[in-house]
C-alpha positions, 0 to 999 in steps of 0.5 A, a space after each residue: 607312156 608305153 612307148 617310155 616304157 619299152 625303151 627303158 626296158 630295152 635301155 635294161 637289156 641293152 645295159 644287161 648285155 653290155 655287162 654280160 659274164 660269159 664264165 657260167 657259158 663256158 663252165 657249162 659247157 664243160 659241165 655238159 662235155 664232162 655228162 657226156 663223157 661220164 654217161 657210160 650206162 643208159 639204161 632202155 630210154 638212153 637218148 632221152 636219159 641222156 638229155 634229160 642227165 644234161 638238163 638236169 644236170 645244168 639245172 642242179 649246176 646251176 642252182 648250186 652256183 646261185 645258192 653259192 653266189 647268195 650264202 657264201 659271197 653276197 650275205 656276207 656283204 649285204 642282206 639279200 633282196 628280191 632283186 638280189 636274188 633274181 640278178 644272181 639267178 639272171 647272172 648264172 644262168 648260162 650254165 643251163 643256157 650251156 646244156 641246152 644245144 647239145 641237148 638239143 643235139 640228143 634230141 635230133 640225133 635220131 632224124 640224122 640217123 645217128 645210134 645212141 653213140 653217135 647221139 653222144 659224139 654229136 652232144 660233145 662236139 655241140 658242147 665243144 664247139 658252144 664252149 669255144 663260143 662261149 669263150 671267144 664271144 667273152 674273149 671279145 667282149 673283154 675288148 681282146 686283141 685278135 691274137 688274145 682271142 685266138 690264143 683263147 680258142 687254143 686254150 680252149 681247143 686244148 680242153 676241149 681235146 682233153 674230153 674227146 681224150 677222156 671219152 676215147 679212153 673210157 670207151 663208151 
């Protein structure tokens, strides 16, 4: 009975995986490039203010696209469920998934002996790199040529070269 039991629950992710949506990974990730950029004052904690703007910042993101997802699309289709509700909040949350790395990197940045301002390069080029992840791993799940993904990571690239420009010109 419990052996029927773990396979139907791998059968579950198995199924959960197969039909993964990568745009709440990329969205975030850019959500977390753009808290980088945007944090210009921090006050006497910056790394952990910083890390802590990045979380929360997903989170709120987050919540804002389920309560979207919910009120605005799904009601209007059919009355909401427990499970509705749930599979709304499961599909979304690579948007506080994408914030986790380079919070991480935040976090770490101390012990590879980084100042507040390198903590904050090594947080956007950690979102960057998770965001041309993101995209590529959706680019190949979509059944994209080579070509097709390559063309994604260039677009990507792009965007991702457009932040960096943004910090560089906002100076902090």
């Amino acid at each position: 009975m419990l052996d029927k039991f773990r396979a139907q629950a791998r059968a579950r992710r198995a199924e959960r995986r197969a039909h993964a949506d990568y745009t709440g990974g990329v969205y975030g990730s850019l959500l977390a490039a753009s808290v980088v950029v945007g944090a210009s004052t921090l006050g006497a904690f910056p790394r952990l203010e910083l890390a802590l703007l990045l979380l929360t910042t997903g989170i709120v993101f987050w919540l804002a696209h389920v309560h979207a997802q919910l009120f605005g699309a799904r009601m209007a289709q059919r009355s909401l469920s427990r499970g509705s509700v749930l599979q709304v909040c499961r599909e979304e949350w690579p948007i506080v998934e994408a914030a986790v790395p380079p919070t991480v990197a935040v976090l770490i940045s101390p012990l590879l002996g980084l100042d507040v301002q390198g903590a904050a390069w090594l947080a956007l080029a950690v979102a960057l790199i998770s965001q041309m992840g993101w995209a590529t791993a959706a680019a190949r799940r979509a059944g994209a040529v080579w070509h097709q993904v390559v063309l994604t990571d260039a677009v990507n690239l792009v965007i991702g070269l457009l932040i960096v420009a943004l910090k560089l010109a906002l100076k902090h």
